[in-house]
C-alpha positions in Angstrom: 45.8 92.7 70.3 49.3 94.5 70.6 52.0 93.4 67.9 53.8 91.2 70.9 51.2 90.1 73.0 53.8 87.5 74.9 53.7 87.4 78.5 56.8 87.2 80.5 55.6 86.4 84.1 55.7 82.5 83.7 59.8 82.3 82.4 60.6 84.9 85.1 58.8 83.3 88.2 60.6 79.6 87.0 64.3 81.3 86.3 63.5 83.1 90.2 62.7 79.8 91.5 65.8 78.4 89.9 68.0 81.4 91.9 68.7 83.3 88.7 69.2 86.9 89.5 71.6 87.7 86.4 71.1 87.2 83.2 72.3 87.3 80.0 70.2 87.4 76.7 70.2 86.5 73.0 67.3 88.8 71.4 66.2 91.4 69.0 63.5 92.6 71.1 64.3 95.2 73.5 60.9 94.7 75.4 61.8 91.9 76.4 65.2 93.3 78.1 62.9 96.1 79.5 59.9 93.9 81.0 62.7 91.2 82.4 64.2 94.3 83.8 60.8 95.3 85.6 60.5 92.0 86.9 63.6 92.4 88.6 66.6 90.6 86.5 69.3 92.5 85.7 70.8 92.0 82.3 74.3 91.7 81.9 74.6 91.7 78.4 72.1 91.8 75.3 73.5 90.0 72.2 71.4 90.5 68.8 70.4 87.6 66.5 71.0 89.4 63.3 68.2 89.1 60.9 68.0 86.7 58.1 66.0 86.9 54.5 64.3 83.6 53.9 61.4 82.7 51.5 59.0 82.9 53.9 59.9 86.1 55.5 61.4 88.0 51.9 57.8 90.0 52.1 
């Protein structure tokens, strides 16, 4: 199984159906910019989260 195995298709065919052509995204994954792209959104903007240490992610 890849390392991000989510599939996109399902969020892109409800934001068509809702009109939405542009978007704008909060995200550290740029593969998710590039498949949203592919699917035929263009994407205004791309804001990262920042990363955060917690307990269950210090490892």
């Amino acid at each position: 199984m890849p390392a991000d195995a989510r599939e996109y298709a399902y969020g892109a065919n409800m934001l068509r159906a809702m009109g939405v052509q542009r978007i704008r995204l909060i995200t550290n994954n740029p593969d998710k910019v590039a498949k949203l792209e592919c699917a035929g959104f263009e994407v205004v903007e791309c804001r990262c989260t920042g990363t955060f240490v917690t307990p269950f992610n210090r490892d």
